[in-house]
N, C-alpha and C positions, 0 to 999 in steps of 0.2 A: 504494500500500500504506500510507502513512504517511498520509495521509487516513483509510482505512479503518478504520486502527489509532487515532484520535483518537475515531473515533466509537463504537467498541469501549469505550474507556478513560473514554468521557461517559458509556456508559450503565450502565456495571459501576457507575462513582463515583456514579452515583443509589441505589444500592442497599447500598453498604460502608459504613451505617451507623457505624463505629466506627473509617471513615478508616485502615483498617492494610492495604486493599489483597485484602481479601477479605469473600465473600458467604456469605449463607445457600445452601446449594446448594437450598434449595426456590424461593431469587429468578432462575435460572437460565436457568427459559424465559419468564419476565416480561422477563429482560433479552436472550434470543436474540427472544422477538415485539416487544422495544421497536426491535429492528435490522430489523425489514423482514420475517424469519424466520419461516413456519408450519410446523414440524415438528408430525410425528402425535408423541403420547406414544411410542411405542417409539425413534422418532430421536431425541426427546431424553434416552430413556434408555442411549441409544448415545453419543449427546454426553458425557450427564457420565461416563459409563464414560471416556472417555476425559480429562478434565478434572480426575476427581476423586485424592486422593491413595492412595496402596497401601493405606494403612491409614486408611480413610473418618474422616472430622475432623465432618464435618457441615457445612464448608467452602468455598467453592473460591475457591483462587489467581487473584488476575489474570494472575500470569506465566505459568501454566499454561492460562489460557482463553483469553488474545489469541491466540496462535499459531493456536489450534485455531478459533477463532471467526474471524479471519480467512483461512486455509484455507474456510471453511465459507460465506463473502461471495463469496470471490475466485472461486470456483466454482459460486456459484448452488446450494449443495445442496437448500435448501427451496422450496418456490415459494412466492413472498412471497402477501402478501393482497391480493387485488382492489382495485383504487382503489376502487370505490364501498362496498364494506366498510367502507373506510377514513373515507372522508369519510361515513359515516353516522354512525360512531362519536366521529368528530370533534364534529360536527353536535350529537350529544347531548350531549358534553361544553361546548358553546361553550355556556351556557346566556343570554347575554344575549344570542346573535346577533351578533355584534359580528365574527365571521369570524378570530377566534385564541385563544389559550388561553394564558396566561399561565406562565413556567416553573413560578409554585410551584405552580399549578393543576395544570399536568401531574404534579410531583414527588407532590404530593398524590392524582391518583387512582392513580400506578403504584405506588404503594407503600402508600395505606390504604384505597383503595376498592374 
């Protein structure tokens, strides 16, 4: 759990621009697909039902989304993406062939491309 919850906590922290520990709730399924994660749009609007505060902020808590987001791993809710999916998308992103992608390279397309 304490692994899972680290990986949780790396990929929220890509996206809390303003370091206080919360996100744009529109970065929400950027950072459940950056976990592994393919929900249809209704499961993730089921997610941040659940995530989001009584009285919608525009938002969301990390202390509120770890719980919920690790529930959501530990149980396999979504069926992740296809390896070859994967590695195709990879693939387009490694643009000099070089077989990895650099962090700010990834930080850079998950967040402005």
């Amino acid at each position: 759990v304490a692994e899972i919850e680290k990986k949780i906590i790396e990929a929220f922290e890509v996206f809390d621009h303003e370091c206080n520990k919360t996100v744009d709730v529109r970065e929400i399924g950027s950072i459940v697909r950056s976990l592994g994660c393919f929900p249809t749009e209704a499961e993730l609007h089921e997610l941040l039902a659940k995530v989001e505060e009584e009285e919608p902020t525009g938002y969301i808590h990390l202390e509120k989304f770890l719980p919920v987001m690790t529930k959501v791993l530990l149980d396999r809710s979504y069926r992740p993406i296809p390896e070859d999916v994967l590695l195709h998308a990879f693939e387009a992103l490694d643009e000099n062939k070089c077989g990895y992608i650099t962090k700010e390279d990834l930080v850079k397309y998950l967040t402005e491309e």
